[in-house]
C-alpha positions in Angstrom: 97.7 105.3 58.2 98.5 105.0 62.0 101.7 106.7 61.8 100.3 109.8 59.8 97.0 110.6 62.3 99.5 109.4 65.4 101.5 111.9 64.4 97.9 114.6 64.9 97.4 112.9 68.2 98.1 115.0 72.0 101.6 114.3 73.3 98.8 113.8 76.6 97.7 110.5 75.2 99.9 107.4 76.0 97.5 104.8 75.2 98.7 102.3 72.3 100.7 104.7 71.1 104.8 103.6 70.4 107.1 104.1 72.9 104.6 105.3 75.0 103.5 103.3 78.7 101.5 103.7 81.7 105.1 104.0 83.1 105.0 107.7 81.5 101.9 109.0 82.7 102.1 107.5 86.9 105.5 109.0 86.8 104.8 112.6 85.3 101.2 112.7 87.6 103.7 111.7 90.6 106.3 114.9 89.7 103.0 116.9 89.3 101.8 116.2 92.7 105.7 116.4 94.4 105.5 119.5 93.3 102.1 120.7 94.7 102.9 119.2 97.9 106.8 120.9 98.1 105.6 123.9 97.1 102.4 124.1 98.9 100.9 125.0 95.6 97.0 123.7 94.7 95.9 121.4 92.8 92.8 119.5 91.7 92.9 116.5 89.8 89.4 114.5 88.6 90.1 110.8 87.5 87.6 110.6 84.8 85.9 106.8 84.1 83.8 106.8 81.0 80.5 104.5 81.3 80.9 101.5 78.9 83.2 103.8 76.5 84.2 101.1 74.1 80.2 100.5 73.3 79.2 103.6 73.2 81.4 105.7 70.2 78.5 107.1 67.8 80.2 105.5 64.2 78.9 108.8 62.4 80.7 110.4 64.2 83.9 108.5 64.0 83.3 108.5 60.2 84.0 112.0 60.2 86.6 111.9 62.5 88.6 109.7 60.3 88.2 112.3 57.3 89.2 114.8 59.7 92.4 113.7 61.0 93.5 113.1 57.1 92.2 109.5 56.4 91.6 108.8 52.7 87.9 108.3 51.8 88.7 105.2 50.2 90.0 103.6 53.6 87.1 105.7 55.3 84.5 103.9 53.3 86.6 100.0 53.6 86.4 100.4 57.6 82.8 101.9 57.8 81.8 99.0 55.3 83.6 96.4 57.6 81.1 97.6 60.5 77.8 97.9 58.5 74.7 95.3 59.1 77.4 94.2 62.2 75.2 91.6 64.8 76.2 89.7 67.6 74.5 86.9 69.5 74.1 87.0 73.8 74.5 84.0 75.6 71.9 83.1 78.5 72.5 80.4 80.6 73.2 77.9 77.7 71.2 79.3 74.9 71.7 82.1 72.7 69.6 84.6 72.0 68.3 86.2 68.3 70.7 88.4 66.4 71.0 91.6 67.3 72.1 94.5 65.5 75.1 96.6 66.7 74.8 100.0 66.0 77.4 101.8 67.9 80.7 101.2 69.5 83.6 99.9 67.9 84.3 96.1 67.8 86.0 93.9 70.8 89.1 92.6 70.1 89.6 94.3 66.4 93.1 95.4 65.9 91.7 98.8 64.6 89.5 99.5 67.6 92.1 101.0 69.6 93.1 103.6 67.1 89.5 104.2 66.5 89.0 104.9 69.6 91.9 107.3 70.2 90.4 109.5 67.5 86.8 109.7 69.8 89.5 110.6 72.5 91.7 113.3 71.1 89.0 115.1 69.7 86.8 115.5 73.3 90.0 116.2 74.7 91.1 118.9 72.2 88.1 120.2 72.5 87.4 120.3 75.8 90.5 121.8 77.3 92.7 124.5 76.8 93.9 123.8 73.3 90.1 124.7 72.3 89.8 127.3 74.7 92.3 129.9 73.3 92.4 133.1 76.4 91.8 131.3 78.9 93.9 131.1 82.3 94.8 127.3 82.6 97.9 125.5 83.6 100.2 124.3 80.5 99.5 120.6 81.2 95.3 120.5 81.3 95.1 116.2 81.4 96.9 113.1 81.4 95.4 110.4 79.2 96.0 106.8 78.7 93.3 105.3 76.3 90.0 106.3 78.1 92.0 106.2 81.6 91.7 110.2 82.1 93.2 112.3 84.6 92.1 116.2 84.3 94.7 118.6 86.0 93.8 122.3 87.4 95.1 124.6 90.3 91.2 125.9 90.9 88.0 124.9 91.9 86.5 126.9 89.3 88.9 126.0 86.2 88.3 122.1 87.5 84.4 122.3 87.4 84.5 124.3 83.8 86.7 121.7 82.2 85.1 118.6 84.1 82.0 120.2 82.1 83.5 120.9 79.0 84.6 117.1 79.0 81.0 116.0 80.2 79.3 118.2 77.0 81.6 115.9 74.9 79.1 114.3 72.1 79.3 110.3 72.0 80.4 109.1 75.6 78.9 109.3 78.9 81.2 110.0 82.6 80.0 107.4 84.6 79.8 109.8 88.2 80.0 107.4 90.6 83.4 106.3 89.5 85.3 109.5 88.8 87.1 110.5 91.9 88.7 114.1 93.3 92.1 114.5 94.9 92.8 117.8 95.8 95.6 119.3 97.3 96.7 122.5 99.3 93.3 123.5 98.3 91.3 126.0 101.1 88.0 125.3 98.5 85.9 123.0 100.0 83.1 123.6 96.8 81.9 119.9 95.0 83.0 119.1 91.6 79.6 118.4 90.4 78.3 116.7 86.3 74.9 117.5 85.7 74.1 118.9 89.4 75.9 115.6 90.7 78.6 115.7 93.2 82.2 114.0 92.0 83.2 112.4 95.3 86.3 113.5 97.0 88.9 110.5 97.8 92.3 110.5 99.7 93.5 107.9 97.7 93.1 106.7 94.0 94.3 103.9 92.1 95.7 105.3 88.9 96.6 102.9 86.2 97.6 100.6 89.2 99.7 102.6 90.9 98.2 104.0 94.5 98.0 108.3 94.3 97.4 109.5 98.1 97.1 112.9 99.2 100.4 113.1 101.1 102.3 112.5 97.4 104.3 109.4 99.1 104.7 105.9 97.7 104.4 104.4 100.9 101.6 103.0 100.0 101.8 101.8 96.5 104.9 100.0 97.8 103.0 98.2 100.5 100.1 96.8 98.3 103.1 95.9 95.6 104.6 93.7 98.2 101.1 92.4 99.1 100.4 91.3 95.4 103.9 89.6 95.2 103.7 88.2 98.7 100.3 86.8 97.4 101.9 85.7 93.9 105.0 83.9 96.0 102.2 81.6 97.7 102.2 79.5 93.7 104.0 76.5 95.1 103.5 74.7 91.6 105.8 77.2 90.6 108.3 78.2 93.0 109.0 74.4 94.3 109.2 73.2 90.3 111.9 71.2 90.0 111.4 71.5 86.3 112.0 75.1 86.4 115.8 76.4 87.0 116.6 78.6 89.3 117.7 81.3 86.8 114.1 81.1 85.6 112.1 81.9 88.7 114.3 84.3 89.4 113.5 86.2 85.9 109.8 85.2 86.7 110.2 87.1 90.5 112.0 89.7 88.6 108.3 91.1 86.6 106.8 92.1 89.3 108.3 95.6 89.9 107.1 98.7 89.3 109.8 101.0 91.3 110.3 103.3 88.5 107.8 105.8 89.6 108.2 105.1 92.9 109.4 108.3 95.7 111.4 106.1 97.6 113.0 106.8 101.3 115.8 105.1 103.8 112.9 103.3 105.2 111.1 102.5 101.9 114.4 101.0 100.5 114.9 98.8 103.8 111.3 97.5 103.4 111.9 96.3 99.8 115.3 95.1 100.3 114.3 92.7 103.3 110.7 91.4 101.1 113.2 91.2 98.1 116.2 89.3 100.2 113.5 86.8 101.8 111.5 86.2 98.2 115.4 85.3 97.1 115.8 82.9 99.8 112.4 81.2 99.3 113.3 80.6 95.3 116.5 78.9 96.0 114.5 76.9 99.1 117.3 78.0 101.2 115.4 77.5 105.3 115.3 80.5 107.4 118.0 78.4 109.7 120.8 78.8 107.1 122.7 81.3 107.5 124.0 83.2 103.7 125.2 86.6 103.5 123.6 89.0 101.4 126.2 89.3 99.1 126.1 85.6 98.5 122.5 85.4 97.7 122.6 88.4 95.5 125.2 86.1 93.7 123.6 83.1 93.1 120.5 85.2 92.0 122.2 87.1 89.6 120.4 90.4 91.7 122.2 93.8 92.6 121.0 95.7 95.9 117.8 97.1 95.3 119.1 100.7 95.7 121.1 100.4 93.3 118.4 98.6 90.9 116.0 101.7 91.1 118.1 103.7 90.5 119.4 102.2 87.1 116.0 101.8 86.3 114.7 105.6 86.8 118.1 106.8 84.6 116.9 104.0 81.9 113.3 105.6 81.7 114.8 109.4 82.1 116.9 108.7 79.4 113.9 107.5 77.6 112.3 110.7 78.0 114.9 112.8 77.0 114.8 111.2 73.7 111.5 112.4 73.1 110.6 115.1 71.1 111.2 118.3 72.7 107.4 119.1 73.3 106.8 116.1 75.6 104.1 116.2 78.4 106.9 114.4 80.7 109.7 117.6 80.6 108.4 120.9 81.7 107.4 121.4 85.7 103.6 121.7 84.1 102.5 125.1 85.1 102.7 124.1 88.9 103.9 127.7 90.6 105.8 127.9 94.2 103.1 129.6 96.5 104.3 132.9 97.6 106.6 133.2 100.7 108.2 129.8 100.1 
């Protein structure tokens, strides 16, 4: 059943889907906004959050849906029967309170609900953008989704605000305002994206799907708060100073907390990680800041290659993961984004 509707699904959506990651989606927002920023072309992007998403999908509707995307009746009817007369009990202070009944959302921690919920998704979004808006003027790539995690792309003010509205019109979930956030750049349009008269607020930064999106389209600062968080992870003594752990495996433990993949990386931004990366090495093996080890050495008994070198084998791993995609993928084209004229 998942493999037949996945197959109906937007090559835009990355969320529980196979081979599909976050990875995907922060690296082809990244290219989008190199792009903008080299070419000094414009671009809006609205990161939309959905109020309590999960709890809030209408079931009749999602009934339909199923049908809609091809699902037998039979297994229509088994799932809709599996969330009829569905209660759940609230705990206060120690006490629980009477049953309630659950009429809407789909359940918590149900291996079904994410696929469920992908169908709510696919269909606002197919809907909502160009794909349901046949002559219309918009760029190739309209969104990139992961799950609920939504980022709407345009190179106007005024295609931005008629798809942040389209989306908003969308039956069944509600855009919670004060959390969706507006990057814009090269953009000489100073007009609010506004829901329902409301004003979207205008960041210079945003946080998408962990990774830090400024307006400048550098990593500089995605790579600082990474080596924050793993400066802050190296404090776990318990762990580091084990003598019941090897060295091989704190090293393979050090090792998961990366994310340079989608990183735009410079001279200076490979120094920075390389000297974090050299001293986190020296800490694991409890070698003292007196003791003098060549690089080389350390990178040896570690098991580690420079960290150059270690981006780059990882970005060729994941471009040669894309390539292997179907031909229509979301990560391959240069999405619509157009030099400006003169450059």
């Amino acid at each position: 059943m998942k493999d037949c509707v996945d197959a109906q699904l937007r090559d835009q959506q990355a969320g529980f889907r196979k081979d599909r990651s976050c990875t995907d989606q922060i690296a082809t927002l990244r290219i989008i906004v190199e792009q903008s920023v080299e070419w000094n072309s414009s671009l809006y992007i609205n990161f939309i959050d959905y109020d309590k998403a999960l709890d809030s999908v209408d079931r009749t509707t999602l009934w339909k849906l199923l049908r809609h995307y091809g699902v037998p009746q039979k297994i229509v009817n088994i799932i809709r029967n599996s969330y009829d007369g569905l209660h759940c009990k609230i705990v206060h202070g120690e006490q629980l309170t009477r049953s309630l009944e659950v009429k809407t959302g789909v359940r918590q921690g149900c291996l079904l609900s994410p696929f469920l919920f992908l169908l709510v998704i696919d269909w606002i979004m197919k809907t909502s953008t160009s794909e349901g808006k046949q002559g219309t003027s918009r760029m190739p790539l309209d969104d990139l989704d992961f799950a609920d995690d939504l980022a709407l792309l345009s190179q106007t003010q005024q295609q931005m605000q008629g798809k942040t509205t389209s989306v908003a019109a969308a039956i069944g979930l509600n855009i919670h305002k004060g959390k969706s956030k507006i990057l814009r750049y090269n953009t000489a349009c100073t007009n609010p994206i506004t829901i329902d008269a409301e004003d979207l607020e205008d960041v210079k930064t945003f946080t998408y799907l962990g990774s830090i999106i400024d307006e400048q389209g550098r990593s500089d600062a995605g790579v600082e708060a990474r080596i924050n968080k793993a400066r802050a992870y190296l404090q776990l003594g318990n762990v580091w100073n084990s003598k019941q752990l090897s060295s091989n495996t704190k090293v393979r433990i050090f090792n998961t907390k990366d994310s340079s993949t989608v990183w735009r990386t410079t001279k200076a931004t490979i120094q920075k990680i390389q000297v974090f990366i050299n001293s986190c090495l020296r800490k694991l093996l409890q070698i003292s800041w007196t003791d003098t080890i060549s690089n080389n050495v350390l990178w040896e008994r570690t098991n580690q290659i420079p960290a150059e070198e270690e981006i780059r084998k990882k970005r060729w791993k994941w471009a040669g993961h894309t390539l292997r995609k179907a031909p229509v993928s979301q990560d391959k084209p240069s999405h619509g984004i157009h030099k400006a004229k003169g450059k």
